[in-house]
N, C-alpha and C positions, 0 to 999 in steps of 0.2 A: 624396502626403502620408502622414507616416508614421499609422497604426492608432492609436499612442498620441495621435497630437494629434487625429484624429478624434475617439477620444472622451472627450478632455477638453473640446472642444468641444459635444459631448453635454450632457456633464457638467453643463456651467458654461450653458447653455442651459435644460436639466431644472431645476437647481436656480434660475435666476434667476424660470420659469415659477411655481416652487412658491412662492417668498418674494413674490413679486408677486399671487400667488392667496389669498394669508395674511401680509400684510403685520405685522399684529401679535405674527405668532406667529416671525419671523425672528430666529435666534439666533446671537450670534457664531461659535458655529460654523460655521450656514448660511455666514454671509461669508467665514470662513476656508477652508471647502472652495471657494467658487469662485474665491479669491483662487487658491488650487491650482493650480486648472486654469489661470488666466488665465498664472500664472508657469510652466506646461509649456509653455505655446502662447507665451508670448514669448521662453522658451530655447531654444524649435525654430528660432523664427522669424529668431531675432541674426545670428545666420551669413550667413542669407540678406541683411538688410539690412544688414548693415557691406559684404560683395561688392556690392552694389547701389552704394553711397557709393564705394567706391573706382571702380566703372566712371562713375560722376556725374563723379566727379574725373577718371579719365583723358579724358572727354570733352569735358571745361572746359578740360583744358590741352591738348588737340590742337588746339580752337577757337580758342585765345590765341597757339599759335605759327602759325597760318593766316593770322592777321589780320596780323603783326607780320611 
C-alpha cells in the first residue's frame, strides 16, 4: 500500500478521534480535511475495484458458457 494512502488513513483516523473527543467544537473545515483523505483513499482504491469487477465478470461468463 502506497505511503500516501497510509497516511491519509492516519489522517482521516486522527482527525475523526479529535472531532469525536470535541464534538461541539467540529468545523467545516474539520469535515473537509477528512473528506480529503477519504477521496485519496478512494482514488487509490478505483483501480483496484473496477479489476476486481471485470475479473467478477469474466468469472460469471466462464460459469454461463460451462453450464450451456
Amino acid at each position: 500500500m502506497s505511503k500516501k494512502i497510509l497516511e491519509a488513513i492516519r489522517e482521516a483516523s486522527i482527525s475523526i478521534a479529535c472531532c469525536l473527543d470535541e464534538p461541539s467544537d467540529v468545523s467545516k473545515k474539520d469535515l473537509e480535511h477528512i473528506q480529503d483523505q477519504i477521496t485519496k483513499i478512494e482514488n487509490y482504491l478505483t483501480p483496484f475495484y473496477l479489476e476486481e469487477l471485470e475479473e467478477m465478470k469474466y468469472e460469471i461468463q466462464s460459469r454461463n458458457r460451462i453450464r450451456f
